[in-house]
N, C-alpha and C positions, 0 to 999 in steps of 0.2 A: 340299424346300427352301422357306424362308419367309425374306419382308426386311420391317422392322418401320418402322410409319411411323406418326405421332402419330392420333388421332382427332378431325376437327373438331369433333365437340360436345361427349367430355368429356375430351380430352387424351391417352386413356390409349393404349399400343400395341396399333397393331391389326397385324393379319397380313395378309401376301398369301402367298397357296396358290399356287404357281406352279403344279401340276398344274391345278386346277380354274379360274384366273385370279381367284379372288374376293378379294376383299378387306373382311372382316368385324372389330368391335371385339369382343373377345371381353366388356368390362366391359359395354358398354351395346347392346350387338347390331347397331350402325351397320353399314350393307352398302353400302360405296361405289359410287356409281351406273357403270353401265356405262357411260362416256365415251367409248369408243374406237366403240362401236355408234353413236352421237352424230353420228360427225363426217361421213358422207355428207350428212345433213339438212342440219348448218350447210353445208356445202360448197353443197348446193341456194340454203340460203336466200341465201345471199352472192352466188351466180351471178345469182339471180331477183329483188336488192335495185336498187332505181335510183340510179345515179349521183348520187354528191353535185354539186349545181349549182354552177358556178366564178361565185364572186362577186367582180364588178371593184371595186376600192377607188377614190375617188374624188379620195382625198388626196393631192397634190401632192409634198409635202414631203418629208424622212425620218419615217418611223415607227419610232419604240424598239422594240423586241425585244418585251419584255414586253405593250406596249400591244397590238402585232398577234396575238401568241399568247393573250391575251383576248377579241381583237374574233376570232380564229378559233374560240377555245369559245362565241362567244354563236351563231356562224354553227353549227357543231354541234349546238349544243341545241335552235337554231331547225328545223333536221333532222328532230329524233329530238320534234320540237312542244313543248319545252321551253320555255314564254314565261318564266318567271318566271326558271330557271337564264340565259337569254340575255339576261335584262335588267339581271342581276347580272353580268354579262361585259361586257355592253356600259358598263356604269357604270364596270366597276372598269378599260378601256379609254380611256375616257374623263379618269378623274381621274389616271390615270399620265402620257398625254400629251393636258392640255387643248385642243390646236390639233387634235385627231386629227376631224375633221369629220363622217366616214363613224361611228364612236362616237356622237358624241351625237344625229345624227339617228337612229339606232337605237334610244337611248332614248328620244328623242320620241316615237314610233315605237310602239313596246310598254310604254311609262308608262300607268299608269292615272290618275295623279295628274295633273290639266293647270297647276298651276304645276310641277312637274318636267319635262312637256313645253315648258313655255313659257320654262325656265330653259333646258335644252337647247339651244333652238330662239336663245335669245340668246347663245348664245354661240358663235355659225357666225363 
């Protein structure tokens, strides 16, 4: 028995051998990677990963939805050591809700540019 599923590289249907568990394109020989062999490692690495740090917000106020789900991908990126991805978060945090304070000291923060730090930093 065989169930037919697209090819990520050239579309075409490929096959799964359910006898043998493989799964190969017959057009361009693509041999889908063993995933299921996979998931004890991730399972390791996830176990062995350190906790994301709880960062306190400092902001007083309401925060908008949108503005905090930004200033949370720039805290993720800063994670995964993504300066330039968190500095694009933290901006686009920022300009959504301009009183958002913990935002633009973030920018100051990981600005390379110091009047964008200094722009930031005036408007606390």
């Amino acid at each position: 028995m065989t169930l037919k599923m697209a090819c990520p590289q050239c579309g075409a249907t490929m096959l799964l051998n359910l006898s043998t568990s493989k799964v190969k394109c017959p057009k361009c020989g693509y041999l889908r990677p063993d995933e299921i062999g996979q998931l004890d490692k991730k399972i390791e690495q996830l176990r062995t990963q350190k906790p994301r740090p709880v960062i306190s917000i400092n902001h007083r106020e309401q925060i908008e939805p949108r503005a905090l789900a930004a200033f949370e991908t720039g805290q993720y990126c800063l994670d995964r050591d993504d300066k330039a991805g968190a500095l694009d978060a933290f901006r686009r945090a920022a300009q959504i809700q301009e009183d958002f304070a913990d935002a633009h000291l973030w920018v100051a923060k990981l600005a390379i540019d110091r009047k964008e730090q200094r722009d930031a930093l005036e408007t606390l």
